[in-house]
N, CA, C and O of each residue as an XYZ file, in Angstrom:
768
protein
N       4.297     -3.266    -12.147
C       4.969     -3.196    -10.875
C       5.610     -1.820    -10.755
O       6.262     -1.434    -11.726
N       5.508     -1.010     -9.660
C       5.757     -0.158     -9.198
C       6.511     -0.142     -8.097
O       6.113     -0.909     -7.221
N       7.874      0.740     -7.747
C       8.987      0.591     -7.245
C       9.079      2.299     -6.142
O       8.961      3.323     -6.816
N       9.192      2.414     -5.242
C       9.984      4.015     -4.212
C      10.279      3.445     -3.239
O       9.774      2.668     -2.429
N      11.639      4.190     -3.514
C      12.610      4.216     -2.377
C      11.593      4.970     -0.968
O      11.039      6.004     -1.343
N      11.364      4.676      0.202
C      10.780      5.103      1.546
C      11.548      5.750      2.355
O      11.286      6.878      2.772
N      12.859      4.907      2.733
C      14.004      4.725      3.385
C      15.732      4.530      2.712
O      16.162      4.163      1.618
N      16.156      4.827      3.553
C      17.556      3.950      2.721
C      17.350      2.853      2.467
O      17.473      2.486      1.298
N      16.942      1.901      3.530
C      16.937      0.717      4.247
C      15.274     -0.045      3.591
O      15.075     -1.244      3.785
N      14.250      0.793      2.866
C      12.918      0.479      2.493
C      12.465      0.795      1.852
O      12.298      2.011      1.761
N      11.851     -0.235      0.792
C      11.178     -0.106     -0.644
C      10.015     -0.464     -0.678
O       9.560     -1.589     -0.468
N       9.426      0.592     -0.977
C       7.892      0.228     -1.456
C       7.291     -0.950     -2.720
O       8.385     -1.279     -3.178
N       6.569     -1.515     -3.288
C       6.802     -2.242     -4.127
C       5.154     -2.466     -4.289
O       4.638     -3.315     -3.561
N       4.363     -1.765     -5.174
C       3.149     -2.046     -5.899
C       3.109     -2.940     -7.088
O       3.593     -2.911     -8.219
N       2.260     -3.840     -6.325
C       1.953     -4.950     -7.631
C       0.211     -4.646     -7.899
O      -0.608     -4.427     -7.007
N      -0.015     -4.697     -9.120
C      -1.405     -4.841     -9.347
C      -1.925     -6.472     -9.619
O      -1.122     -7.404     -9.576
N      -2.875     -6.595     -9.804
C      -3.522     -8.121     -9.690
C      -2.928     -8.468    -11.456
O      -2.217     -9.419    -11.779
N      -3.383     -7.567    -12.225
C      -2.305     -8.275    -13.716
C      -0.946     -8.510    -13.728
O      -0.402     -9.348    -14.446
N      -0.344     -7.722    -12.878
C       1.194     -8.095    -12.954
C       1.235     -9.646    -12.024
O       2.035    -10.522    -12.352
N       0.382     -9.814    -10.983
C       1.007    -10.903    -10.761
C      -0.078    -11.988    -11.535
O      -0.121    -13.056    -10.924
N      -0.756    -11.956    -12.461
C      -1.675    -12.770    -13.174
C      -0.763    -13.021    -14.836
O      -0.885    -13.986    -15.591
N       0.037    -11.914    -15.000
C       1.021    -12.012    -15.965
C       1.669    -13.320    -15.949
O       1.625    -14.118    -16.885
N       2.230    -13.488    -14.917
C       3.457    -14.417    -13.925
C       2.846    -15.677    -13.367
O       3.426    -16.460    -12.614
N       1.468    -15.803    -13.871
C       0.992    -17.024    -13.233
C       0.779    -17.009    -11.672
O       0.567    -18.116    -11.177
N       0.800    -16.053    -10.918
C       0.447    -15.784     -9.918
C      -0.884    -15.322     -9.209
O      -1.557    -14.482     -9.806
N      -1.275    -15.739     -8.129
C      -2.408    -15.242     -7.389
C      -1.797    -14.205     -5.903
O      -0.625    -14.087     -5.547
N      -2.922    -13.623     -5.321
C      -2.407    -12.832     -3.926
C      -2.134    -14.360     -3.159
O      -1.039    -14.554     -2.630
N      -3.052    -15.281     -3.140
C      -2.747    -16.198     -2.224
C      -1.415    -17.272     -2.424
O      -0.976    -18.027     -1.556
N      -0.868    -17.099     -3.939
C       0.166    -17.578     -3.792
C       1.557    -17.383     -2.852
O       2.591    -17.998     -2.591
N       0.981    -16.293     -2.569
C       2.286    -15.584     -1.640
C       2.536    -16.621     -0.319
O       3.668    -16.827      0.118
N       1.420    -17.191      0.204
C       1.285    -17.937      1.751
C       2.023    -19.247      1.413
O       2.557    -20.016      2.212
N       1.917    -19.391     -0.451
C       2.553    -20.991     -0.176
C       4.160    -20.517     -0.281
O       4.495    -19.336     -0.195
N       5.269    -21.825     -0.516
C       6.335    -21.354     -0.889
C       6.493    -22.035     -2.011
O       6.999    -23.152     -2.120
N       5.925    -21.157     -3.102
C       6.354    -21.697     -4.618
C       7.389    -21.475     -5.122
O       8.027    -20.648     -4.471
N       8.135    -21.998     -6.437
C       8.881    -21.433     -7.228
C       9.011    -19.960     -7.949
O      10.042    -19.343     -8.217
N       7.481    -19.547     -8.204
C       6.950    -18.692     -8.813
C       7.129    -17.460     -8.232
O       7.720    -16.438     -8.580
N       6.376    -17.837     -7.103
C       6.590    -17.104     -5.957
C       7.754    -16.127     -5.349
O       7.684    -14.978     -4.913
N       8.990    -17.150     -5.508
C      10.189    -16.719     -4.915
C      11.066    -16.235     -6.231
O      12.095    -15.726     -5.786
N      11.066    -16.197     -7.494
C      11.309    -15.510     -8.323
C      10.737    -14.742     -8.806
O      11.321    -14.426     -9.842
N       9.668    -14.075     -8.638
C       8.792    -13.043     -8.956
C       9.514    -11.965     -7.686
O       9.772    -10.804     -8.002
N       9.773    -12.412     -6.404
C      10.100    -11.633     -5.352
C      11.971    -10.875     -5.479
O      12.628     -9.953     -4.994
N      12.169    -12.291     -6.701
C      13.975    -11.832     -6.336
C      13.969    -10.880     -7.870
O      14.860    -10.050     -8.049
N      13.114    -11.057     -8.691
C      12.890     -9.827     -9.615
C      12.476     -8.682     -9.079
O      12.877     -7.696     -9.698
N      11.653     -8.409     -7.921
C      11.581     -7.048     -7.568
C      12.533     -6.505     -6.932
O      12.606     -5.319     -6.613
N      13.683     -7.763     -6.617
C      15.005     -7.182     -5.435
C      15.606     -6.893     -6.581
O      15.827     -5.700     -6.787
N      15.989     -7.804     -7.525
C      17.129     -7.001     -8.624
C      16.574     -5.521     -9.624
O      17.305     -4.726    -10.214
N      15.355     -5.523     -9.562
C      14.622     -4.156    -10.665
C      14.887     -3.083     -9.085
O      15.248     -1.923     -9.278
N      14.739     -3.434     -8.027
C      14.902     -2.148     -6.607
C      16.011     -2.032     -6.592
O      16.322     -0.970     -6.053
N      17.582     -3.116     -7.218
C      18.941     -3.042     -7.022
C      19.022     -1.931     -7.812
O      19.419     -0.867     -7.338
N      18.530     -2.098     -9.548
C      19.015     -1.570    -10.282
C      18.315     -0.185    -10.423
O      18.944      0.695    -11.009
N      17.067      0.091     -9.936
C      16.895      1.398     -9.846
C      16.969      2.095     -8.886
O      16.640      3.274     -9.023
N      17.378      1.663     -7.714
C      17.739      2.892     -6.098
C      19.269      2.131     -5.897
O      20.041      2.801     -5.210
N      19.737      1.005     -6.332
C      21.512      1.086     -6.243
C      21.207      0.005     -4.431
O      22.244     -0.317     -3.851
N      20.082     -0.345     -3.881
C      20.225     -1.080     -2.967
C      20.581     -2.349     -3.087
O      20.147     -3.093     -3.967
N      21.726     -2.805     -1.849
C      22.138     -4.251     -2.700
C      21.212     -4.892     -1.338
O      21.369     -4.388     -0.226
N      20.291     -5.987     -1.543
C      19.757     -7.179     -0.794
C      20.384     -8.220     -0.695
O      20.370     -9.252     -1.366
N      20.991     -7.883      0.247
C      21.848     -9.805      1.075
C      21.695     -9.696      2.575
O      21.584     -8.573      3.068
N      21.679    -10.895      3.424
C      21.555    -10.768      4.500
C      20.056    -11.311      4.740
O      19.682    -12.391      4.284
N      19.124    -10.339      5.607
C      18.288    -10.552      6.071
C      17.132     -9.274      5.359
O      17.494     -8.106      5.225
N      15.911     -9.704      5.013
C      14.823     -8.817      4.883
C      13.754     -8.729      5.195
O      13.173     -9.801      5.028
N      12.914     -7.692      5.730
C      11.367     -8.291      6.185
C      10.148     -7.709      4.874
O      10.203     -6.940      3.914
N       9.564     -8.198      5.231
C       8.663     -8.293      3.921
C       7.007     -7.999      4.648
O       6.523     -8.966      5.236
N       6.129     -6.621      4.599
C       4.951     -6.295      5.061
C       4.157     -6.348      3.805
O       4.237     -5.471      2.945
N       3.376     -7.413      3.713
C       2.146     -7.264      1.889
C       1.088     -6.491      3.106
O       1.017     -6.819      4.291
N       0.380     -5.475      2.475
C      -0.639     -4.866      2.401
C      -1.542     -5.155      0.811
O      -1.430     -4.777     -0.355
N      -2.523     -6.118      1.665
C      -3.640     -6.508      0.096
C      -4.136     -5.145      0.302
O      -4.373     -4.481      1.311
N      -4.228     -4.913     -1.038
C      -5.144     -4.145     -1.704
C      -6.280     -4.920     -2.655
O      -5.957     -4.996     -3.840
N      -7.562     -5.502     -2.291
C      -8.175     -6.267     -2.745
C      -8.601     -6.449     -4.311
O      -8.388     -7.418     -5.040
N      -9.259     -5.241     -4.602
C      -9.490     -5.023     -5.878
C      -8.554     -4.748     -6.928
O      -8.890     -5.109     -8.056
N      -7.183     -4.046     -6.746
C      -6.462     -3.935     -7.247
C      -4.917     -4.145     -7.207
O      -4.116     -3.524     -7.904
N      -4.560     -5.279     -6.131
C      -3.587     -5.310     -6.216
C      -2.600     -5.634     -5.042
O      -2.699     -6.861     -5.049
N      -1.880     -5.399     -4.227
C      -1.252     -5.235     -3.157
C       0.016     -4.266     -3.174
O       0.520     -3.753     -4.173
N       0.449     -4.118     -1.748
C       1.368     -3.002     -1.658
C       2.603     -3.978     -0.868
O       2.306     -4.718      0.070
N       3.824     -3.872     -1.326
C       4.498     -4.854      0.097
C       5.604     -3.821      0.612
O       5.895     -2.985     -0.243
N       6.284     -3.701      1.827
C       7.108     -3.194      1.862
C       8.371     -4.189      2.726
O       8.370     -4.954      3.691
N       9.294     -3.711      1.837
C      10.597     -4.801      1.893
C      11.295     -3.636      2.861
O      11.334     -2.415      2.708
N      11.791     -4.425      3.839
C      13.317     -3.178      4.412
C      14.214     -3.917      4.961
O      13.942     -4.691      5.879
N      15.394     -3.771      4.468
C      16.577     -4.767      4.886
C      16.949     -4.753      6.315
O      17.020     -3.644      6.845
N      17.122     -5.485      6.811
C      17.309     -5.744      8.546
C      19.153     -5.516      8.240
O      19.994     -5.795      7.386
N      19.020     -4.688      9.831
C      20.746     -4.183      9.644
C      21.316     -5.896     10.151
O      20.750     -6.845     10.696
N      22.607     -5.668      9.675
C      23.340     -7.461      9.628
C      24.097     -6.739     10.992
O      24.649     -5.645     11.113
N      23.891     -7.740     11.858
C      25.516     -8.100     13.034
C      26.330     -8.720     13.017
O      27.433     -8.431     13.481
N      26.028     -9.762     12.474
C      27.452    -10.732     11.230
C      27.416     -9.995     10.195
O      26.571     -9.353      9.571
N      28.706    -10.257     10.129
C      29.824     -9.806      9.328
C      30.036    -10.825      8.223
O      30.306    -10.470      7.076
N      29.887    -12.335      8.648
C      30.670    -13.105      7.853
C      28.738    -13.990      7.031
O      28.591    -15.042      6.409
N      27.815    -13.064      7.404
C      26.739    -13.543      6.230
C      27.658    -13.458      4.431
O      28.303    -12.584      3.852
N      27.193    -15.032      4.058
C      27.061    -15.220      2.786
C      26.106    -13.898      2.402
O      25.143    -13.466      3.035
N      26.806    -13.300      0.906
C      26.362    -12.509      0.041
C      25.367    -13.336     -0.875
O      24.242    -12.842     -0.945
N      25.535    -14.279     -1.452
C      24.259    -14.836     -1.739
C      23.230    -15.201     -0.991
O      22.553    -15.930     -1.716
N      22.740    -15.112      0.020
C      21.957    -16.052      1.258
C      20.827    -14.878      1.310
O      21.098    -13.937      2.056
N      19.656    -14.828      0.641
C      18.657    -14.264      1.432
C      17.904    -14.512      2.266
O      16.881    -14.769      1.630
N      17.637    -14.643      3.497
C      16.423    -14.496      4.264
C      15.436    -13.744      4.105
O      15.635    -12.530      4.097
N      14.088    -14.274      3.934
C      12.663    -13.436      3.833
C      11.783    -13.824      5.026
O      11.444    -14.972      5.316
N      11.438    -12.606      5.724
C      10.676    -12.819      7.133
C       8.881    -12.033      6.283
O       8.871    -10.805      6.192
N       8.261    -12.402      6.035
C       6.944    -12.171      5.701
C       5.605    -12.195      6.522
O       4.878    -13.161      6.754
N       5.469    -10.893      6.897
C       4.469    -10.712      7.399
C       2.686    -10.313      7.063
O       2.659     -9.458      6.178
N       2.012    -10.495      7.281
C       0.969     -9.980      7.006
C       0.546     -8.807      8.264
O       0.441     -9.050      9.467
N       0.372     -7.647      7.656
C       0.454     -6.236      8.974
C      -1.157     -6.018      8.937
O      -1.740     -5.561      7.953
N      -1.673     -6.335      9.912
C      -2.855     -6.069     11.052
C      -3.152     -5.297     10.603
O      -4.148     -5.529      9.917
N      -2.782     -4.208     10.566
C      -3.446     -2.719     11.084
C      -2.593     -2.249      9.268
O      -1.381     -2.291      9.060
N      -3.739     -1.820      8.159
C      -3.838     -1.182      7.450
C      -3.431      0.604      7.231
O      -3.764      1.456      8.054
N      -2.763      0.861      6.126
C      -2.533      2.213      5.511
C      -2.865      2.204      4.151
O      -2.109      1.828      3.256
N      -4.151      2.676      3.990
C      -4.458      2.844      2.380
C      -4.543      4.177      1.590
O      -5.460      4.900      1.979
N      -3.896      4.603      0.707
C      -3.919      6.025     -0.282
C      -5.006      5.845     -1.040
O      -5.047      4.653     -1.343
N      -5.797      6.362     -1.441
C      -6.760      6.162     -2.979
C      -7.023      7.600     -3.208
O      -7.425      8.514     -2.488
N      -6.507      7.457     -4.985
C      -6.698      9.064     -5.266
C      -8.196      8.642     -6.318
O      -8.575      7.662     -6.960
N      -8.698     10.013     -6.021
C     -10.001     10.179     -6.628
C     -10.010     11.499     -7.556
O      -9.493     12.461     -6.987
N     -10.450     11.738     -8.763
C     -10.956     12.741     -9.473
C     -11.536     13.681     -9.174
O     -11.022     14.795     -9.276
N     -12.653     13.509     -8.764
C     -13.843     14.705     -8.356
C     -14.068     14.479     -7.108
O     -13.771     13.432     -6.534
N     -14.757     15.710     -6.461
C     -14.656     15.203     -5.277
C     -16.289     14.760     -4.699
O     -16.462     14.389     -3.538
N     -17.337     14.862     -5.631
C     -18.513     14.123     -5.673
C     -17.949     12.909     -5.236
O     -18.427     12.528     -4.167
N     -17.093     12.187     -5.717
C     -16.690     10.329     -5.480
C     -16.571     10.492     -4.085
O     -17.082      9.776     -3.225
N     -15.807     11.556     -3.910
C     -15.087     11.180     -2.562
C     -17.009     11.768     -1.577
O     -17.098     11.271     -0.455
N     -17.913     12.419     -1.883
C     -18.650     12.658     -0.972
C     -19.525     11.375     -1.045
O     -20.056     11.143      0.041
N     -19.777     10.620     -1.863
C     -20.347      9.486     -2.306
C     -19.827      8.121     -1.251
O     -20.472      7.304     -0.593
N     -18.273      8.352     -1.477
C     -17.665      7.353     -0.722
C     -17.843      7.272      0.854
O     -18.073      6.217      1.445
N     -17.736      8.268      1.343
C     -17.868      8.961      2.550
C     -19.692      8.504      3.202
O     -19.961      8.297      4.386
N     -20.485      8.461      2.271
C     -21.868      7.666      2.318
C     -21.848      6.758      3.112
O     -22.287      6.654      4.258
N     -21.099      5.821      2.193
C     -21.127      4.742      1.721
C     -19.758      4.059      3.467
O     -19.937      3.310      4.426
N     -18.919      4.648      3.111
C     -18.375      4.034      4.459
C     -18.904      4.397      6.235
O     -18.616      3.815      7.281
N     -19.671      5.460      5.994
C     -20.427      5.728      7.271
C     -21.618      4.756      7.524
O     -21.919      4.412      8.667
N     -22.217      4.368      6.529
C     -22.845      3.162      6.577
C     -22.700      1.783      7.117
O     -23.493      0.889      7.415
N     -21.244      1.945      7.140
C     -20.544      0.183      7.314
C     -19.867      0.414      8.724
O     -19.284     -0.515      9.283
N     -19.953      1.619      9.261
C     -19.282      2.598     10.487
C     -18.301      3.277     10.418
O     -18.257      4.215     11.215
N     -17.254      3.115      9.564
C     -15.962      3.867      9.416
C     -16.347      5.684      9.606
O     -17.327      6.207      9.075
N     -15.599      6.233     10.247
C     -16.054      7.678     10.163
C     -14.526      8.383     10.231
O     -14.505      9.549     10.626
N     -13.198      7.727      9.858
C     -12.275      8.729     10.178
C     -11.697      8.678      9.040
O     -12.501      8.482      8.130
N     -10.270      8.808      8.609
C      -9.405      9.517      7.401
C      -9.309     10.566      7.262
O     -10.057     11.263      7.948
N      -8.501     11.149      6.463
C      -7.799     12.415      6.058
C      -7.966     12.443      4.141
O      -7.729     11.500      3.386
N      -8.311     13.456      3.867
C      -7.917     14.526      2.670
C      -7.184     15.026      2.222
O      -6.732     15.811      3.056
N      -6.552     15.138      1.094
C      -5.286     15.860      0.721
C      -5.515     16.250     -0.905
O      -6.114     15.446     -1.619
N      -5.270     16.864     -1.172
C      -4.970     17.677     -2.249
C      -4.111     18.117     -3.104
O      -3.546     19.177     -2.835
N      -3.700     17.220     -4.709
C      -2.189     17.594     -4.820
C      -2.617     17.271     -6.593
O      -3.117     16.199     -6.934
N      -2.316     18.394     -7.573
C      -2.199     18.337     -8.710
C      -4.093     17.673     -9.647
O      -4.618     16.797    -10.334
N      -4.220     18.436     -9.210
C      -5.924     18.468     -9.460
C      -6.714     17.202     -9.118
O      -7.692     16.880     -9.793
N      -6.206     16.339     -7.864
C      -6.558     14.971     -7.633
C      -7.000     15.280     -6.291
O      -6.430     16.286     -5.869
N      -7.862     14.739     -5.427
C      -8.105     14.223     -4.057
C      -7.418     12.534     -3.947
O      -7.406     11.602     -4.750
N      -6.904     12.693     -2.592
C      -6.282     11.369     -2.202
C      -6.826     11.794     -0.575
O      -6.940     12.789      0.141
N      -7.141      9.854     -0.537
C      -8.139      9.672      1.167
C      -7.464      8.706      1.010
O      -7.303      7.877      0.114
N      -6.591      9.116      3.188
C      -5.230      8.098      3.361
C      -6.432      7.721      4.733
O      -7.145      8.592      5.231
N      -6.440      6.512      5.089
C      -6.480      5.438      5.748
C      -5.220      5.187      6.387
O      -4.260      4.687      5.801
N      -5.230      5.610      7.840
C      -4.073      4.326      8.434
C      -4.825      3.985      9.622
O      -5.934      4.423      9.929
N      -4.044      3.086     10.314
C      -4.642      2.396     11.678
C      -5.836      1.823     11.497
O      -6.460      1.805     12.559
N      -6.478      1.300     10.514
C      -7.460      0.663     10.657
C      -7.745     -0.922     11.158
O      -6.726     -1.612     11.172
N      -8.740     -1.457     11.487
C      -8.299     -2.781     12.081
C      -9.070     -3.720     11.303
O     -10.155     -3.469     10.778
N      -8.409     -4.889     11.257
C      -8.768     -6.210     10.339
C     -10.222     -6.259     10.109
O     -10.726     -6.283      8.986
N     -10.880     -6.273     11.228
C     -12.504     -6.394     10.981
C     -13.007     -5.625     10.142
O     -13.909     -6.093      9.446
N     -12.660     -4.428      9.966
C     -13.105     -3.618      9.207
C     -12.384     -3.461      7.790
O     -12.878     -2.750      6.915
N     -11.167     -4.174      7.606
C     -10.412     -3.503      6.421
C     -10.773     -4.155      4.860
O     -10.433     -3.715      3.762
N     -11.592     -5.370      5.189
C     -12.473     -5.629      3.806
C     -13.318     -5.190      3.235
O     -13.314     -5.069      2.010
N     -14.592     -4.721      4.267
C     -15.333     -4.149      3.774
C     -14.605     -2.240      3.332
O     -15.154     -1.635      2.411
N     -13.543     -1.632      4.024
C     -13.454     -0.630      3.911
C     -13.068     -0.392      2.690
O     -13.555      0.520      2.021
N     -11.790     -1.496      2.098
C     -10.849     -1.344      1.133
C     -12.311     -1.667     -0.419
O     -12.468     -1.075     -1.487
N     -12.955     -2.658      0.116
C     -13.662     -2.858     -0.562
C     -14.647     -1.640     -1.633
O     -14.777     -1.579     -2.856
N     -15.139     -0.889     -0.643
C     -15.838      0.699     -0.973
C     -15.141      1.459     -1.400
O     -15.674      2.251     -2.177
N     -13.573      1.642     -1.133
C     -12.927      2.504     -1.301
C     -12.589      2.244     -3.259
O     -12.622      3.086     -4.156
N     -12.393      1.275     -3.303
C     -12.063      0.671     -4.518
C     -13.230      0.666     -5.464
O     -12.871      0.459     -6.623
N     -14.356      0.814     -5.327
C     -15.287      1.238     -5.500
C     -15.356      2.359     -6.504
O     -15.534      2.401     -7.721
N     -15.124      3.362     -5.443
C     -15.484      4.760     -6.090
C     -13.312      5.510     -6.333
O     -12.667      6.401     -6.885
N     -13.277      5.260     -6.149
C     -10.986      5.791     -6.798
C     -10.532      4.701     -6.834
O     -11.199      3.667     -6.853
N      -9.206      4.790     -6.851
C      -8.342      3.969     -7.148
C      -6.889      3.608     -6.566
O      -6.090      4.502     -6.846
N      -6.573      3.022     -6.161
C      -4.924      2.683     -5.019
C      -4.060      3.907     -6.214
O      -3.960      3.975     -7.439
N      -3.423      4.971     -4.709
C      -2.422      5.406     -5.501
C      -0.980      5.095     -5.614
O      -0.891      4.338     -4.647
N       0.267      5.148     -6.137
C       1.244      4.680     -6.892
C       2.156      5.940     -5.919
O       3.382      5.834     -5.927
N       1.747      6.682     -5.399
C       2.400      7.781     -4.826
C       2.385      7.307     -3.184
O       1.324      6.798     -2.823
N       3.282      7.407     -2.328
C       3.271      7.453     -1.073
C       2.413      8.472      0.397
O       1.992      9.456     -0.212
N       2.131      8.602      1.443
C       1.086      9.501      2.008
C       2.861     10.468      2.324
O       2.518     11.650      2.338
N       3.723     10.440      2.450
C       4.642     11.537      2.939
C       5.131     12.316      1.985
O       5.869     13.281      2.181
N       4.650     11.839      0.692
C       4.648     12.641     -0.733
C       4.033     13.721     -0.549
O       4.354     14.909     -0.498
N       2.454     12.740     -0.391
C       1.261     13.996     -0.446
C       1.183     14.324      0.175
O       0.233     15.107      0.177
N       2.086     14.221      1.675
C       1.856     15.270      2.948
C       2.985     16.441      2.346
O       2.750     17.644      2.462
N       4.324     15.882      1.644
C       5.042     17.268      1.700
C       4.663     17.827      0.623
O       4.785     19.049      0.532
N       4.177     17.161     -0.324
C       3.626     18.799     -1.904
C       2.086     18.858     -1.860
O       1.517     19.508     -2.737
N       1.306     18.175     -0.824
C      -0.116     18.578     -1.661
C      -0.677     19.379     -0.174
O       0.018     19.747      0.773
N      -2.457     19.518     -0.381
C      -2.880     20.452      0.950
C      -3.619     19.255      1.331
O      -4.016     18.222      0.794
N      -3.646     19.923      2.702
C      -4.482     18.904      3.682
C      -5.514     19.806      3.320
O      -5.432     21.028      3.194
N      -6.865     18.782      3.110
C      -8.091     19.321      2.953
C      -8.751     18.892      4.399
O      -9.203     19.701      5.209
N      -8.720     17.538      4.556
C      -9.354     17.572      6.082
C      -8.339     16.419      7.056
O      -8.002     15.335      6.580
N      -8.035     16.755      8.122
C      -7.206     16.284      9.024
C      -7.285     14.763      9.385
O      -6.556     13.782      9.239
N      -8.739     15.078     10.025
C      -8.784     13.418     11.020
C     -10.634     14.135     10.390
O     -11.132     15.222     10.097
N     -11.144     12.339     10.493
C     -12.455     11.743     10.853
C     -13.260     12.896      9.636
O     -13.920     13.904      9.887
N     -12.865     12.227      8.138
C     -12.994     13.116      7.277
C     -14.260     12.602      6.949
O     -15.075     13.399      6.482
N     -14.673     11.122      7.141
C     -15.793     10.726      6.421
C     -17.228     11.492      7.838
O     -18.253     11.953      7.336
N     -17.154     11.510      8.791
C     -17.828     12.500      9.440
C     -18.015     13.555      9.032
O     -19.149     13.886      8.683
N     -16.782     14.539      8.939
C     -16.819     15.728      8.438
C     -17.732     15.929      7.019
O     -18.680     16.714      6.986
N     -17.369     15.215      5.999
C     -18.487     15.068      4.489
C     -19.214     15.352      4.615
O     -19.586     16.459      4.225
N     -20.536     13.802      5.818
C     -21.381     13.366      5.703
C     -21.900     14.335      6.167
O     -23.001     14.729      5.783
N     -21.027     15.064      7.329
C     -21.854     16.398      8.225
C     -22.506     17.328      7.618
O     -23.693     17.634      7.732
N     -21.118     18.085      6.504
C     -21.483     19.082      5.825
C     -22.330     18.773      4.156
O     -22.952     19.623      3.518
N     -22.114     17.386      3.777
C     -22.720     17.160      2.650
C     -24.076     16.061      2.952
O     -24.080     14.884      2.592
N     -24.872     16.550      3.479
C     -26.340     15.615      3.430
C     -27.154     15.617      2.837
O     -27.623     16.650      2.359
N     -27.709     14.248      2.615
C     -29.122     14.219      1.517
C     -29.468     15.751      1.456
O     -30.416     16.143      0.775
C-alpha cells in the first residue's frame, strides 16, 4: 500500500491486488459491506493520519479507480464539516465508483511504449500524453470513458506498469514528450 498527500484535504492511496489478497480481500469486496472491508479502509485512514498528520472524522468521499491487472487507486478527501457538534469518532464513507478514468503507467524503453501505441490504435484509442522523468517514460490517460477503459487499462498493463507517482509530479519535474493524442502521433511517426 502506497500513500500521497494530493491536497490538504486528499490522499491518494494505491493498493496492489497482493496487498488486498494479503487481507483476505478481493477488488469486488469493496461493493459489499464487510468487516474486512471496513478495517482494511480505517488502516489506510490511521497509516494517512500518521504519515501526513491528517485527522479523519466527520465526513469522507472515497473515488476507487480499478486498476485491473494490478491493483486499484482510491482517492479519499475529507468533506469540509458545517457542524460543529459532529462526533469525533463517527465516520461517514460516501464511495464512489468515477466514470471517467485517469491512468499513469511508467514504461522502460520506449519500444513498449511504441508497441503499446499499436496495440491501442487497434481497439481505437488514439489520445494520451508522454512524459519523461528520471530515465522512465510515463503515458497519462485521463477522460477516458467506461466503454473503453477495460480494454484500454487492459493493454496498458500489458506492456508497463501503474505508477506509484502522481501525473502533477511528472508534470512539475519530468518533460512532456508528447502533449495530446500521443498514440496517433507514434503510430504516425513509427510504422510497420
Amino acid at each position: 500500500m502506497r500513500l500521497e498527500r494530493l491536497t490538504y484535504n486528499k490522499i491518494k492511496i494505491f493498493l496492489t491486488t497482493d496487498d488486498l489478497s494479503d487481507r483476505g480481500l478481493t477488488k469486488e469486496d469493496i461493493w459489499k459491506d464487510s468487516l474486512k472491508w471496513h478495517q482494511l479502509f480505517h488502516e489506510m485512514l490511521e497509516e494517512a493520519n500518521e504519515e501526513f498528520g491528517v485527522d479523519f472524522h466527520g465526513s469522507v468521499a472515497v473515488e476507487i479507480f480499478s486498476i485491473q491487472a494490478t491493483g486499484m487507486i482510491m482517492i479519499v478527501t475529507i468533506e469540509d464539516q458545517e457542524e460543529e457538534n459532529l462526533n469525533d469518532s463517527f465516520l461517514e464513507m460516501h464511495v464512489s465508483f468515477n466514470g471517467r478514468e485517469e491512468l499513469l503507467f511508467v514504461f522502460h524503453d520506449f519500444e513498449d511504449i511504441i508497441q503499446l501505441a499499436r496495440r491501442l490504435q487497434s481497439v481505437g484509442y488514439l489520445d494520451g500524453s508522454i512524459y519523461f522523468l528520471n530515465e522512465k517514460y510515463y503515458f497519462y490517460i485521463n477522460n477516458i470513458q467506461d466503454d473503453s477503459i477495460a480494454s484500454v487499462t487492459a493493454i496498458l498493463s500489458e506492456f508497463g506498469q501503474c505508477s506509484f507517482l502522481s501525473i502533477h509530479f511528472i508534470e512539475e519535474y519530468g518533460k512532456k514528450i508528447i502533449d495530446h493524442h500521443a498514440v496517433h502521433v507514434i503510430t504516425h511517426y513509427f510504422q510497420n
